[in-house]
C-alpha positions in Angstrom: 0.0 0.0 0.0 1.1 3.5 -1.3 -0.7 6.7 -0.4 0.2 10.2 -0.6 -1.5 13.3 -0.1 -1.3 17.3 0.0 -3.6 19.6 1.8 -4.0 22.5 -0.6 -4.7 25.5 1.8 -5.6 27.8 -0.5 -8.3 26.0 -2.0 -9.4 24.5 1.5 -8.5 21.0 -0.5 -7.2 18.0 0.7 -6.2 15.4 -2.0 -5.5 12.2 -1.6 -3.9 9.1 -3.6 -4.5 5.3 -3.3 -2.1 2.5 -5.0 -2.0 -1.0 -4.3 -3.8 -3.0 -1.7 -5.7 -1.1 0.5 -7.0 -2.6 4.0 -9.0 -1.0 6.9 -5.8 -1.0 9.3 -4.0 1.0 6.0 -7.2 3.4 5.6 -6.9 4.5 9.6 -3.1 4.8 9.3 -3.6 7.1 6.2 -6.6 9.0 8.4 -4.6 9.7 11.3 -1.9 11.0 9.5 -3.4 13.6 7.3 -5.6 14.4 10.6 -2.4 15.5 12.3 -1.3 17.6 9.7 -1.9 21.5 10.7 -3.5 23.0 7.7 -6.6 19.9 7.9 -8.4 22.2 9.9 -8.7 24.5 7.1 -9.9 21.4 4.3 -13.1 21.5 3.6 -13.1 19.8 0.3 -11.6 15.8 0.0 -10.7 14.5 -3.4 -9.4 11.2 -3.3 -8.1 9.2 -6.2 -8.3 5.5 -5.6 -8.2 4.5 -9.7 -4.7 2.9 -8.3 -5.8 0.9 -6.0 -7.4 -2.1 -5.0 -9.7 -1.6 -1.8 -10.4 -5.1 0.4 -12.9 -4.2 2.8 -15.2 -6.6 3.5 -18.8 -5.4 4.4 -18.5 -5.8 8.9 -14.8 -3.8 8.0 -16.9 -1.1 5.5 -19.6 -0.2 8.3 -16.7 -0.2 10.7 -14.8 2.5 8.4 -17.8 4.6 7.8 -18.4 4.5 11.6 -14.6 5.3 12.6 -14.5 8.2 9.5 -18.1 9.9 11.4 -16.9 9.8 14.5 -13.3 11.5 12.9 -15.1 14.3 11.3 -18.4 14.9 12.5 -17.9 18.6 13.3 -15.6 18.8 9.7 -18.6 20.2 6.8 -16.9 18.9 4.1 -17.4 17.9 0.7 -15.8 14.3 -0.7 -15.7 13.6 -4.3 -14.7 10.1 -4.7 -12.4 8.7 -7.8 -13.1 5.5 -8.8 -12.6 2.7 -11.9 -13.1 -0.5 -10.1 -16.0 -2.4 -8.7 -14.8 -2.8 -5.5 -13.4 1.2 -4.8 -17.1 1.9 -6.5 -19.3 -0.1 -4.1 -17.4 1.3 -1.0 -17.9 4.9 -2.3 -21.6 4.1 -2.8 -22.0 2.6 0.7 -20.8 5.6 1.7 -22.3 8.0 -0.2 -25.4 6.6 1.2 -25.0 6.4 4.3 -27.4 9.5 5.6 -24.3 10.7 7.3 -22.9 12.0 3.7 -25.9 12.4 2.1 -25.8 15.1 -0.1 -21.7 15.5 1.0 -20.4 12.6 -1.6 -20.4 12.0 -4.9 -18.6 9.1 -7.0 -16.9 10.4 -10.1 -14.9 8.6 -12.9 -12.6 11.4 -13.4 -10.4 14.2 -11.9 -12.5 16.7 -14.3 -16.2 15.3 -13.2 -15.0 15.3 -9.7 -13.5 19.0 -9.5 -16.5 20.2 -10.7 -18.6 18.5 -7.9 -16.1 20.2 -5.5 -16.6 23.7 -7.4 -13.1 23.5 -8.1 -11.0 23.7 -11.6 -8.6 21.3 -11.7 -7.2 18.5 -14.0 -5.2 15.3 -13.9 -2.0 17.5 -14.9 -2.8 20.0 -12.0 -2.9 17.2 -9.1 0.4 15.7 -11.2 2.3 19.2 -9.7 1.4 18.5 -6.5 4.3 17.6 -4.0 2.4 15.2 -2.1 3.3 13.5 1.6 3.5 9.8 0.9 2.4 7.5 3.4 4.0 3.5 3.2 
């Protein structure tokens, strides 16, 4: 498991990368450590990119994960547009956008475009590709 990400503070934007396998224990590493970084009070948009990686939650270890990320953020309003190309990193951003918690918070995108837009932002593949991201192993 690879991740990286970069809080953007002057677009209130964290963004986050997936590769490889991706387990619950890896997701609550990757949590906790963006959580500790300063400028996360500030995000109020998430993008996360998981067309890299391979998510293997199982459904017990998904409600867990949606219960944990609440709990993390409940007093964070924040927007989350959600990546995907796979069937598994799909159905886990569907569970979640669904849950009545995220409700109208989520969305589940196919691209870096379609997402940005849901976020209000204007940014591309090649902008995120500029980033200098922190890369959690």
């Amino acid at each position: 498991m690879i991740a990286k990400y970069i809080i953007d503070s002057n677009l209130n934007l964290l963004v986050e990368v997936f590769h490889g396998e991706i387990y619950l224990k890896e997701l609550d590493i990757i949590i906790n450590e963006q959580m500790k970084n300063a400028d996360f009070k500030s995000v109020s948009k998430v993008l996360t990119d998981s067309r890299l990686a391979n998510i293997l939650l199982n459904p017990m270890q998904i409600d867990e994960y949606i219960k944990g990320l609440k709990v993390q953020i409940e007093e964070i309003n924040l927007v989350w547009a959600i990546v995907v190309n796979d069937p598994h990193s799909t159905a886990l951003s569907f569970v979640i956008k669904n849950d009545s918690f995220f409700k109208n918070r989520v969305g589940v995108f196919s691209s870096i475009e379609a997402a940005s837009d849901f976020l209000l932002l204007n940014l591309s593949q090649k902008d995120l590709d500029t980033y200098e991201y922190t890369i959690i192993e």
